[in-house]
N, C-alpha and C positions, 0 to 999 in steps of 0.2 A: 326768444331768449329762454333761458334757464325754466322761470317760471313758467312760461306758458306750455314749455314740454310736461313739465310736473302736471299742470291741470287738463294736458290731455290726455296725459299716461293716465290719470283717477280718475276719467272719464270715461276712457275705455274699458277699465276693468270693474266698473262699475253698470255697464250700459248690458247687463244681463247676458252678458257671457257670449256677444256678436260684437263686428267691429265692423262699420258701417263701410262703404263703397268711398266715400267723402269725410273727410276726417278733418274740422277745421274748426273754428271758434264759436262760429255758430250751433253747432254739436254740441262743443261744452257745456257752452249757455244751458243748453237744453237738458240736458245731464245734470247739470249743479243748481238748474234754478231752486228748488226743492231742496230747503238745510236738512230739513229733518230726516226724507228718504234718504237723502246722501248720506248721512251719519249712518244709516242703517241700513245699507247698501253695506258700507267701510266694515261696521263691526260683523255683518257678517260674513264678510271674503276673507279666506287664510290661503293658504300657499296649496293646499288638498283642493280646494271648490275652485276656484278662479278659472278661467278658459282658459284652454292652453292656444286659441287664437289671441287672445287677449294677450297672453306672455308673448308670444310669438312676433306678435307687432310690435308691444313696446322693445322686446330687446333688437329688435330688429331696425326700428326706425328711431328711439327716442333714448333708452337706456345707454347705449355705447357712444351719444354725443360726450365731448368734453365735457362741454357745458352743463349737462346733468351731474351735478355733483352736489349734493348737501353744504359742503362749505363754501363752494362756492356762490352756488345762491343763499346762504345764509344770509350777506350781504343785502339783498334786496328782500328776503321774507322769512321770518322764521318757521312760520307755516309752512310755507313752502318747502321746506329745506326738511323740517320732518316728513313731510309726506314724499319727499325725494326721495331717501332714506328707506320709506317703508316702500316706496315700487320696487326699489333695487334689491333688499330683501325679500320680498314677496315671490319676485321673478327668479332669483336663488332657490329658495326655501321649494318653488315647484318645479326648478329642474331638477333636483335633488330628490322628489317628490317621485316624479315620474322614471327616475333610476329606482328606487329602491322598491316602486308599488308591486313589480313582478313577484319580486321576493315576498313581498310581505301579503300577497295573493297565496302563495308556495307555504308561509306560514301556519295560514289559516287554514291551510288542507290538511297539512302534517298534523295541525293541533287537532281537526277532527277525527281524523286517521287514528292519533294516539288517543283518544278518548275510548273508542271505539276496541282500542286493541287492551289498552289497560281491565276492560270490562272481560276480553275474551282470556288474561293472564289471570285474570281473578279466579277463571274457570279450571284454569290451567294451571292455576296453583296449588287447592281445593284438593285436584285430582293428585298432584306431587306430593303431596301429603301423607295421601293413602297407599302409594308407592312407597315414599319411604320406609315408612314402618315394614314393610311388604321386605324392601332390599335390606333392612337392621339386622332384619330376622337368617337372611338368607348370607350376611354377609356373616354373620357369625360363625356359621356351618363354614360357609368357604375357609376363614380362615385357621380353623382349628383344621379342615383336611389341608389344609397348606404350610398348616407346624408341618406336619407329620412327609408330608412332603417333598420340606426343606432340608428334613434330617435325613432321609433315605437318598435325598440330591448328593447333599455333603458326603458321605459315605460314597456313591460313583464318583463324586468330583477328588476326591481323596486319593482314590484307587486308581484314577485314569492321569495324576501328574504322574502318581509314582510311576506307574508304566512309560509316561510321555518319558519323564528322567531315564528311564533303562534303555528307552531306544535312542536316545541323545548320546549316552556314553556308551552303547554298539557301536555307532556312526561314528564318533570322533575315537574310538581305538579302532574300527575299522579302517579307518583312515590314519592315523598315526601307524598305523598296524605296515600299511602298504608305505607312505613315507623310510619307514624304518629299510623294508624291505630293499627298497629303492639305494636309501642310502648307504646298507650291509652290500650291496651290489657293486654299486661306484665306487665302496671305500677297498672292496676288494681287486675291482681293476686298477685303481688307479694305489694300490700298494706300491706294485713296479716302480711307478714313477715319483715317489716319495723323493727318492736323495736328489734324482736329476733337476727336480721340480724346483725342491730346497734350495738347489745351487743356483740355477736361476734366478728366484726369487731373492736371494742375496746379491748376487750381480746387478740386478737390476737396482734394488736399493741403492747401491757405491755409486753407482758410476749413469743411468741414468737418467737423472732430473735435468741436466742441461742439455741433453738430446732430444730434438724435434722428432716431428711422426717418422718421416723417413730414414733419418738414422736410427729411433727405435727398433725400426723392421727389421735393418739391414744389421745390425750389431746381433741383436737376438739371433737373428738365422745362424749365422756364426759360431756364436753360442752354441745354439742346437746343436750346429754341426759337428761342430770337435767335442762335444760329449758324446755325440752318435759315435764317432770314431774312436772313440777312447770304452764303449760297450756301455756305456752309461745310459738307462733308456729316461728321455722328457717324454710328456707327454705331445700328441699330434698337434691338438689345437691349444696349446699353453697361454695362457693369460695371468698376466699379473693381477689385474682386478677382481678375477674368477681365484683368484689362490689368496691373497688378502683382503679383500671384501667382502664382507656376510651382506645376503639382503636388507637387513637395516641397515648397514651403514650407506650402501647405494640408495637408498630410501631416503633415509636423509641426509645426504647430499644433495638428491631435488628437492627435499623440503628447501635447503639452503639455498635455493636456487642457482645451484651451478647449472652452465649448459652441460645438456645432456649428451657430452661427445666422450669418446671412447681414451682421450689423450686427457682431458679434464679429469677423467674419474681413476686412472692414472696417477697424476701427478694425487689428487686426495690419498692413493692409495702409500705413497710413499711419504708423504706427511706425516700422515696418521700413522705409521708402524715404523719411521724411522727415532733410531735412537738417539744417533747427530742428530746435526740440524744439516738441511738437503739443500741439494740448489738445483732452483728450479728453473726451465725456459717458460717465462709467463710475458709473450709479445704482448696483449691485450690488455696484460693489468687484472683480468678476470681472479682469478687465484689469490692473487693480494688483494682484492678486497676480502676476498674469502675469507682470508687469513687476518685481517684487520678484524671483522665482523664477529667472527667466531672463534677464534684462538686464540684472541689476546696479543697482534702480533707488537712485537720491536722493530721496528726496519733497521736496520745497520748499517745498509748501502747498497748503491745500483752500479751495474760494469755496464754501459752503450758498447752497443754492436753494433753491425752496420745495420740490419735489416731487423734487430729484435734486442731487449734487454735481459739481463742478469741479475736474479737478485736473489739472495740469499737473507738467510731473517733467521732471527732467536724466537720462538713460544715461550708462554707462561704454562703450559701446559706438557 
């Protein structure tokens, strides 16, 4: 029962640190006949001394019964039930023991370790000392040749934006310089084709927002042609978005995220430069959100076609 595991767990870890071949009552007997040694057996084992054969059995054979349990044999001994209590702690207290002994082996080397070193900083202190004074001295000089230093720095660093600034404004009138050039060049070929351009570009406004890609091409050529035969010169490769469109505006039109198609940027061009209000072929609906989004539009009303819509809109703009 309960008790008799108790008085053979205090038997064994009391029987000098061996745990016999034969472990039975007759042992106890033998172990506890003796109050006084047992007392002093008990007071002197902690959770550090005890065997670890000793822990080893009891939690092996006797600790992990049910049955050992303090409240439960309270019931039959009071005695028993504290000394139940103190195996089951004991046997704790030196598992826990034998975790942490490495370290605290590790402790006691660092502590002498650090004793040892603390003596050798004393030396090394002593010595930093006389250094200091040594570098006070030497920092002084440093810094007074590093005023002087600083000033004759500032003075190059002075002298080397200002140049950096002169060759920044070479570079960009260089460059503005040949832009110009560029653009006195194309403004002078494409003189000629000022009026023919003009008229185009007005044609194009009236009449086409509600012509698709292909009647674009075909009306245009047209176009071309009977100003060609009337001595009027267009130019070769004529575009409406290259003759109303600046690079930012095409800019931000992607910002807008419109698609980037050639009939899209188009139809913005005629938007934006007409004076009416335009009608446009927008099958996808793309455009009108456009026009929701960023013009402030009114919609007015939609004409169904067979194959695409009609719509025409008022801006606030």
């Amino acid at each position: 029962n309960g008790v008799e595991d108790v008085i053979l767990a205090v038997a064994v870890i009391v029987n000098k640190g061996t745990v016999p071949k034969e472990v039975g009552w007759n042992f106890c007997k033998k172990v506890i006949a003796n109050s006084e040694q047992l007392l002093k057996a008990l007071n002197s084992i902690n959770g550090e001394n005890v065997s670890d054969a000793a822990v080893a059995y009891c939690e092996a054979n006797l600790v992990k019964k049910d049955s050992f349990n303090p409240d439960k044999i309270r019931s039959k001994s009071a005695a028993a039930s504290g000394m139940c209590a103190w195996v089951i702690s004991l046997c704790r207290y030196h598992k826990a023991f034998q975790a942490v002994m490495p370290a605290r082996k590790k402790l006691d080397e660092a502590a002498g370790n650090m004793q040892r070193l603390e003596v050798r900083m004393a030396n090394v202190h002593s010595h930093l000392q006389a250094m200091d004074e040594k570098l006070s001295h030497l920092t002084s000089l440093y810094q007074a040749a590093l005023a002087e230093k600083n000033k004759a720095q500032g003075v190059v660093n002075d002298t080397r934006s200002q140049i950096d600034v002169a060759k920044k404004m070479m570079d960009i009138l260089s460059v503005q310089s040949d832009r110009w050039t560029m653009n006195i060049k194309r403004i002078e070929s494409d003189d000629q084709f000022i009026f023919g351009d003009t008229l185009l570009c007005a044609s194009y406004l009236s009449f086409m927002g509600v012509c698709n890609r292909v009647q674009r091409k075909e009306i245009l050529s047209s176009w071309k042609l009977d100003l060609t035969e009337r001595d009027i010169a267009v130019s070769k490769e004529f575009s409406i978005t290259r003759n109303l469109l600046s690079e930012v505006e095409i800019d931000r039109c992607h910002l807008w995220k419109l698609p980037q198609d050639s009939l899209v940027l188009e139809n913005a061009a005629l938007v934006l430069h007409s004076l009416q209000t335009p009608v446009i072929l927008d099958p996808d609906d793309v455009f009108l959100r456009w026009l929701r989004n960023h013009l402030g539009l009114q919609e007015q009303g939609v004409a169904h076609g067979q194959t695409s819509e009609v719509v025409w809109c008022s801006c606030h703009d």
